[in-house]
Every structure is written in C-alpha cells, then in structure tokens.
N, C-alpha and C positions, 0 to 999 in steps of 0.2 A: 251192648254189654255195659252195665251199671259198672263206675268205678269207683275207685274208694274215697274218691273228693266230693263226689256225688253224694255218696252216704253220710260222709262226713257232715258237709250243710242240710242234709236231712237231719242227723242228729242234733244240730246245732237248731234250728229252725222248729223243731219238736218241742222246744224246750217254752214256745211261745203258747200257753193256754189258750190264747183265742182263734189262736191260727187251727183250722179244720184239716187233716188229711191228706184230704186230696187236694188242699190246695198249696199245703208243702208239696207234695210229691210229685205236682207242675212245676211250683220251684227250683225241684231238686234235679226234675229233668229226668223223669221215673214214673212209671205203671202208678195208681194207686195202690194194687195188690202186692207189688215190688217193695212197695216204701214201707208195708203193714206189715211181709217179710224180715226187713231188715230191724223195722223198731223193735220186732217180739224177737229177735237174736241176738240183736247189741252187739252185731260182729261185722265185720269189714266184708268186702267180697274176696279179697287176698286170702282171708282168714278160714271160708269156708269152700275156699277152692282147691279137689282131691287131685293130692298129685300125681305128675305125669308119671306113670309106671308101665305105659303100654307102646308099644312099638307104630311106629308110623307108616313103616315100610320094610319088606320083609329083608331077616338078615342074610348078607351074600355068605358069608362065612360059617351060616349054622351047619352047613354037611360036615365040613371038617374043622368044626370048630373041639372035635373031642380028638383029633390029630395034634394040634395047636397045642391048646391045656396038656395033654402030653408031652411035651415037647416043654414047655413054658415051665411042670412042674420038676423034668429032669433036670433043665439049666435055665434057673431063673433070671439070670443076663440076658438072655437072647432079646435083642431087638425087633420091633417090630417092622422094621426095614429086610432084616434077615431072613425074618418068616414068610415075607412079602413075596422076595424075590424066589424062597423056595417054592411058595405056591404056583408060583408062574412059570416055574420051572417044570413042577410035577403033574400041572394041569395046565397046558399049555390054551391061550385062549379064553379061560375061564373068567381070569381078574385083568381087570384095569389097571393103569398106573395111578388111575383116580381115586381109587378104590383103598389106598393104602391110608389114608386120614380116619378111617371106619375101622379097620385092621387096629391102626392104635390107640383108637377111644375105646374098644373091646380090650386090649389087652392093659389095659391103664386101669377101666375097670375092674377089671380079675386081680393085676397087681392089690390093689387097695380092700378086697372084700374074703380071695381067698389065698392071695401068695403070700411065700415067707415074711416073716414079719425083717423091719429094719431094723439098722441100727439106731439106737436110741443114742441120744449127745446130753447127757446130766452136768447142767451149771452148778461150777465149781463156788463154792465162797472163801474168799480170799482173807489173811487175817493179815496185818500190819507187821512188816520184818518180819513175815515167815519163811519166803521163799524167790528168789532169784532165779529167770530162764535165761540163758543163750542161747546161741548159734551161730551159724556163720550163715552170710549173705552174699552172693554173685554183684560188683557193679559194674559188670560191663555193659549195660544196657542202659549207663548214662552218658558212656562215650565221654570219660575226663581222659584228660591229656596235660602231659608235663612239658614243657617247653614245646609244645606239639607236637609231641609222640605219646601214643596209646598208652594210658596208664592202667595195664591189668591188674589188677587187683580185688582182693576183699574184704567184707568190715566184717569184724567180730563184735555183734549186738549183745546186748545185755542190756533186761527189763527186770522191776519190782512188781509183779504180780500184783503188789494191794495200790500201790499210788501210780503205777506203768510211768514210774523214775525211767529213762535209758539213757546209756551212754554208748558207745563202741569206740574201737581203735581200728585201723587200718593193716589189713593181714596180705597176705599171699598164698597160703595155701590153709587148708585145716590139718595142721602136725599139732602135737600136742605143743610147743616153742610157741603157736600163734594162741592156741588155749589158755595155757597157763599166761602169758604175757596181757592177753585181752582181759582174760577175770583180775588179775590181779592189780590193774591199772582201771580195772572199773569199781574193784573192793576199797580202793585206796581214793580213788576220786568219793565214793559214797558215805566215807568214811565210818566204816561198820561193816559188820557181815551177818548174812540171814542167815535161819535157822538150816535150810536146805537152797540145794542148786542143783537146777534140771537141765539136761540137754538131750538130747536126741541122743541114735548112736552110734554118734561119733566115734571112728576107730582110734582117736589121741585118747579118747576117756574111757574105751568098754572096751573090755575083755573076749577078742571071736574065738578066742582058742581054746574056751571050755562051755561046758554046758549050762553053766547058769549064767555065761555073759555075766562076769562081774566084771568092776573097773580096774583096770590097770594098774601096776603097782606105783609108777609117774605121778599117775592123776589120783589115786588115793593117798598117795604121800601130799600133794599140795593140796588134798581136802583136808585130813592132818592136821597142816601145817597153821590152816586158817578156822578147823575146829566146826567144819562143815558138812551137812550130811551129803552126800551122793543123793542122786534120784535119775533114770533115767527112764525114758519112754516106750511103750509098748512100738515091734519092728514095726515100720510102715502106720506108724497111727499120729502124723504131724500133729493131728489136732490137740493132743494132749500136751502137746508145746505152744498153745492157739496164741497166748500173749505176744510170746517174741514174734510166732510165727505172722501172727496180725500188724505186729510193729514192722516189721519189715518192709512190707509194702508201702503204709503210712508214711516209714521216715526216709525209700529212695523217693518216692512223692512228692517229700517238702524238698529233699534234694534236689531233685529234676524240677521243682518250682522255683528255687533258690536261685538255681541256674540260671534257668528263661530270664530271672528280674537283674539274674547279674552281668547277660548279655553277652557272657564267654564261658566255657567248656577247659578253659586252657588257665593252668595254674603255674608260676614262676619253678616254684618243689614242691611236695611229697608235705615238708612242712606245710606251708601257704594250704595247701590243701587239707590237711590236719586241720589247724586255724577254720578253716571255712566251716568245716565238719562240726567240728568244738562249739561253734558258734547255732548250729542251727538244733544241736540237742539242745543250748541253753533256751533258746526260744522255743521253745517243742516242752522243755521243763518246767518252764513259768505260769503256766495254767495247773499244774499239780504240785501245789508248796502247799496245799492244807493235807491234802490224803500225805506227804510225804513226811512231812514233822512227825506225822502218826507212823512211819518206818523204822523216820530215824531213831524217834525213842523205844522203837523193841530191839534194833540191831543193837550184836553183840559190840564187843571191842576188838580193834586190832592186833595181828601180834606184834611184838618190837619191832618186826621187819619182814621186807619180802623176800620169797623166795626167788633165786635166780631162777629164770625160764633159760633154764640151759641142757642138753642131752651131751652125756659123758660115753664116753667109747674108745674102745682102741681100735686102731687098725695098724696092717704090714705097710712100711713103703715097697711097692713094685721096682723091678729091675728097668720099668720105665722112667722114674722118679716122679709116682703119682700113686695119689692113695684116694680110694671109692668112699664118697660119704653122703649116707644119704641115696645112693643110685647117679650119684654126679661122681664127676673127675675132676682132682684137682693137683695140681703138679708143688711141688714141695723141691728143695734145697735136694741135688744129688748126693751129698755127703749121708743123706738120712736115707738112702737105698737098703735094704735089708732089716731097717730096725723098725721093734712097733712105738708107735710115738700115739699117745692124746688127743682124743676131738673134743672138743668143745664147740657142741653145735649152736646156734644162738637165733632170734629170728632173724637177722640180717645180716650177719657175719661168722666165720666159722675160725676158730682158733686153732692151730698147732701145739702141742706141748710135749717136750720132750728132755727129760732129765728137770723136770722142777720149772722150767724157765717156755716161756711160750715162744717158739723158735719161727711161726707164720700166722699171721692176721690177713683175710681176705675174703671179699663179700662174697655172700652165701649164694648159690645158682639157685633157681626157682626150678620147677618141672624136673622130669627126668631125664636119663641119658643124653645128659648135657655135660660141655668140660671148657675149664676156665685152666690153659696154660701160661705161666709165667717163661719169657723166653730165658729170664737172668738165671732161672734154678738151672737149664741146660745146655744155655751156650758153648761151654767149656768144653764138653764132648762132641758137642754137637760140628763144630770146626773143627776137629780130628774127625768125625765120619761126616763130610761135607755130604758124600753119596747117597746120606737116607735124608736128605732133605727132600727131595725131590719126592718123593713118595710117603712122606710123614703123615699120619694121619692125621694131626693137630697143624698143622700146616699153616693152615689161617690164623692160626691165633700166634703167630711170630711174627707178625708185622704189626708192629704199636699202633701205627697210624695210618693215612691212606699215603700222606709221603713216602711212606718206606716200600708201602702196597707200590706204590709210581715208581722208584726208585728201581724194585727189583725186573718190575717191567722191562723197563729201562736196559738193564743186565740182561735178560736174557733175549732183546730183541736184538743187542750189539751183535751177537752170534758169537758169543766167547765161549770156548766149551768149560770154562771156569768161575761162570758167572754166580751160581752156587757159591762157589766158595769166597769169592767177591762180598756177593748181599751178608755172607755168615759173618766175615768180617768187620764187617759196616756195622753188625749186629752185636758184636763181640765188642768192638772201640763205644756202643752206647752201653752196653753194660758197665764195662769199666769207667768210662770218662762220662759222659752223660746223654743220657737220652733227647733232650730239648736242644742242646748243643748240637747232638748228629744232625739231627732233625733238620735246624737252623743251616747248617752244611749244606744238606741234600738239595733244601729250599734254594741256596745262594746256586749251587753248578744249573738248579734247574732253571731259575730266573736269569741266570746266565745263557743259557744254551750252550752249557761245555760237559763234555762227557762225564759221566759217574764214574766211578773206581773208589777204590778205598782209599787207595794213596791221594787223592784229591780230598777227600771229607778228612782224613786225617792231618794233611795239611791246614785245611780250612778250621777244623775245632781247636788245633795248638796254634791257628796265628790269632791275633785280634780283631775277628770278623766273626763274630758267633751268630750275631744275628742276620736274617736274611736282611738285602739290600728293599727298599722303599722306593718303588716305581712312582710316578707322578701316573694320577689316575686317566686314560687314555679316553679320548671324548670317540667314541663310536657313532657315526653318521649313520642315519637308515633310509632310503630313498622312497618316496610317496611309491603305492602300488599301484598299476595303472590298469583299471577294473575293464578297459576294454580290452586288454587280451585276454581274458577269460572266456569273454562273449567268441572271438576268434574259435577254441572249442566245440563253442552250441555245433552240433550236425555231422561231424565226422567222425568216424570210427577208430576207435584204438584198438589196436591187436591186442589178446588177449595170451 
C-alpha cells in the first residue's frame, strides 16, 4: 500500500525537470503507473481513500435491534448494561458477556445520529461589578480539628463572577444567621456591592411556600438593605451557579494543599483557623488585582452600616423552665416559667430578652433535638423534689464536670438511700458559693480517700483549703516483658 510520505517525496522529486518518471517512482518506492496516478490527482492516498461504511462482521443484535430502539426511544437513560442483562434474560444463551462492548457502540451510535437531542451549556459573559455567587460548602472532608477534636463545620463562599474575587467565612449550618452574616462580612471585606447576587435554593433565601418560590421576607429585607437584586437558580441546575460552584473545589484544594505543606490538621481555635483560611484567599486573590480594580470601579457604595444577622421571636417558658429555639432546648431562670420572653437568635449565641433588659446569653446548639441545661436556673426546686433526679431526662447535663460525674458515683456506690439528695446539695452549695471552689472540694476528699458528703465539701469551701492538695509526681516502675512466656503458648489449647 502506497503511503502518504511516499507521495509526498514523489511530489517533492517531481519538481526535478530532468528527473524521468519512472525513475522517481523507483525513488519513491512505487509502480510507474502508481506514481502517474498520483501526479495527475495531486492528492494523498489518505485523501482518496472511501470511507469505511460497510460492516466487517455480521451484527449479533440486528434481530432485536427494533426491540432495543423501542425501548431506547421510550426511556432514553437506559443503559446499555440494562439492556444487556435483559437480553440475556429473555434469550437466554443467545449473547455473551463479551458481547456487551458491541451492544454500546450500537447504542452510542443511535444516541448521537437519532436520540433526543441534549442539553445545550451556553457561556455566559461576565461584565465587571455585576454580579456576586455564593453558597455554602461541606469541610468535612479535610478532617480539621481544634485542640484535636473534629471541627464540623462549613464555609460560606462568595465569588465575583468577572474577576472570581472570593472570600468566605466559617458557618455551621445554612440558616439564613449563616447567610446574611457570610454576605455581609464578604460585602464589607470587598468594599462595594454588585449589581445582583445568586445563590441556589437555598431555604434561608427562597420562598417553598408559594408558587413562584420568591425570596423570603429576611433575605429580601437584607437585599433591601444593601440595594441588591436577588437572583436565584433554576431547581437542580448547580451549573448555573458554575463560578462559586467551580471555586469550591479549587479552594478546599488549596486548603487541603495548605495543610500537607503546614504538616498539621489540628488548629489552637476556631480563630487561628479563620487566620489560616484569611490567609489562603489572599494568596488565591493575588493573581486577580487587574480583572478586580475593573470590579471595584463598577461596585456600588456601601450603606452606613450593617445589618445585624440576628432572627427575633417569641416564645412561652415551659413548666419545665425551658423554652424550644430553633428545634433545640434550652433551660432559662425558673422565675421566667409561664412568661413569653425574646430570642434573639444569632450565629453563635442565643439571647434571652425579657422586659427590655436581656435576662440570658448562651451558645447557640448546632443540629436538632438537641438541649443545653443550666443546672443553676433549677436547682432550687430541684432539691425540694430530690426524687425526679433520678429519672430527669436532662440528667447528664447536671454535672459541670467529670468530678462531680465521680463524685455522684461516689454517692451512690456508698449505698445511701440519700445519696440523691447528697449530690443535689453538693450541687446547690456550687450554685450559691462557687463552682471551682466545690469542684476544688470534691478533688481534696478524693485525693484524700475520705468519704464524700456534703457536710465535708461544705466544710472544705468555708475553711481555707480551696484548692486541691499537690501530690509530688509518683515515678511508676514497669518491668521488661519476658518474650519467652509467650512462646510457652505456641501448641496448647484454650478452651473456648
């Protein structure tokens, strides 16, 4: 077969007047007749070769290849693994498992000549300060850790569509308190606001409760406020968020690279880890300071100030002395039983307000049906009915510490049938007198090896011995293991 390098130096060699024919076409490594072919076509052999359109070997599929295309035209998803296995099902013997590579270059090609057409993806053009994406991001799958416990969490990202500016802030859940708090601490870091801002739909920003899914009255008041249009995305169509949704991966990337080069996972706070974060959008931003000057000069202005990311509500206090906020529990001052009193939900902390004056400050619970008790709001009662301790649902959450956890132990391995009312005591004198002081108590009888009571910790917090006593550190000896009793072992049987 003549190739096209072959003709090529034929034509090249042609171009020699004195050179005869046929003694190129020895040159060339080619028929004389071959070589007189190619000069009078001035075409390649690539060029006049008719394509393959004919079959090599007859198709296994042709009987029920009009079952298939049935099938393929009713539910165009079907796989051709699917159809595979029903043919082998309904003709049993017929197809191979070999056979199934042939099944999907058939139906790849029918996809591509007669099936639905696809979805088309039309690139957007971006104009400078027009428009702003977020969303929220999962990082659990970089495994950080705060003094080395699991730090669940999520970052609220936020991109410029014409310069892909980003910054984020570090969230907890997607409420509207993590929304507004991330835009508005990425508004105020970029100092301007675009013309529009997109997010998914998000149920802190969009409306499920009615037909045209508008946005919420929350999250339309803080667009409002900053003089921003709304934009949200078609259900299930991420793409239309492609920027942030591109950036995301990008920047847990640099994250999880950041990591590797910094050789630890494990951050001092929540700060320090902020800091870290802070630090690797600035490096992430330094290749885009020409597209972004072109941002900054179409963002709007600021307004005089921000809005709080705060959610206001009332609720009853329970005859439990606990009030539901959020799908959480949290216990409040007994005196406030029966009244409605103020939330102020916030993203880390939840406020009390009651008569003008905010009567409880305390951090906010993450997740649901979850409950955060203060033992000091029911001690008082709680030692007058000593006998629903024992059965308390919140139970666990009256012991401050693991000393009081050991303490009560303590109590009730004595075999007092009082010991209830013992630990509520114990629990009553740290309400009143002080927590660290009982604490410091429990520590001394236990480092002592003298019996717990009350009447002991309340002697020990009113003399002058608060703190626990200081053992000198005790040197533990460990004796070499002697690896031939093991071998002793090898070959006998242990009961089972």
């Amino acid at each position: 077969m003549v190739t096209d390098q072959q003709v090529r130096r034929l034509f090249q060699m042609s171009q020699e007047p004195e050179e005869r024919k046929s003694v190129i076409a020895i040159k060339a490594g080619m028929d004389e007749k071959t070589a007189r072919k190619y000069l009078s076509l001035c075409k390649f052999p690539s060029e006049i070769q008719p394509e393959h359109s004919w079959q090599t070997r007859k198709n296994p599929f042709e009987a029920v290849w009009d079952e298939i295309k049935a099938k393929l035209e009713l539910n165009p998803g079907l796989e051709a693994k699917t159809l595979f296995a029903y043919l082998q099902r309904e003709y049993p013997g017929e197809y191979r498992d070999g056979q199934l590579r042939t099944l999907q270059r058939h139906i790849k090609r029918w996809r591509a000549t007669e099936g639905p057409p696809q979805e088309v993806f039309f690139p957007q053009e971006h104009h400078p300060g027009r428009m702003g994406q977020s969303d929220f991001t999962h990082m659990s799958s970089l495994e950080i850790t705060i003094k080395g416990r699991p730090f669940e969490h999520l970052l609220y990202h936020f991109v410029l569509t014409y310069s892909n500016w980003e910054t984020g802030s570090i969230c907890f859940s997607e409420s509207f308190e993590s929304l507004s708090e991330g835009l508005q601490n990425a508004l105020w870091k970029l100092g301007g606001v675009p013309e529009l801002h997109q997010t998914d739909r998000l149920s802190a920003a969009v409306q499920n409760t009615t037909d045209d899914r508008g946005f919420t009255a929350r999250y339309q008041g803080l667009l409002n406020h900053y003089g921003i249009q709304g934009q949200k995305i078609q259900a299930r169509k991420a793409n239309e968020n492609g920027d942030v949704e591109q950036s995301h991966y990008r920047c847990k990337d640099a994250v999880d690279q950041s990591l590797m080069l910094r050789g630890s996972r494990d951050f001092e706070s929540s700060a320090a880890y902020e800091r870290f974060l802070e630090t690797i959008f600035t490096q992430r931003n330094q290749g885009r300071q020409l597209r972004f000057e072109q941002d900054r000069v179409a963002l709007r202005s600021l307004p005089p100030k921000r809005l709080d990311a705060v959610n206001r509500f009332k609720v009853r206090v329970t005859r439990n002395s606990t009030i539901r906020v959020n799908h959480n529990t949290y216990s409040v001052n007994s005196r406030l039983i029966g009244e409605q009193v103020n939330i102020r939900l916030y993203l880390e902390h939840v406020e009390v307000w009651y008569a003008g004056a905010c009567v409880e400050k305390m951090p906010r619970l993450r997740g649901e049906d979850r409950h955060q008790i203060n033992y000091r709001h029911i001690i008082d009662w709680l030692v007058r009915k000593p006998g629903a301790f024992e059965n308390y649902c919140y139970r666990d959450d009256l012991f401050p510490s693991t000393t009081y956890r050991v303490a009560y132990d303590l109590l009730k391995a004595s075999g007092s049938r009082r010991y209830d009312r013992q630990y509520l005591s114990i629990l009553h004198l740290a309400a009143k007198e002080s927590e660290s002081r009982v604490e410091a108590a429990l520590l001394c009888l236990l480092e002592d090896e003298q019996r717990i009571s009350f009447e002991a910790v309340e002697t020990l917090v009113e003399s002058e011995r608060p703190e626990p006593p200081l053992h000198p550190v005790r040197e533990i000896m460990i004796s070499p293991v002697n690896i031939k009793q093991y071998d002793q072992l090898i070959g006998q049987e242990c009961p089972v």
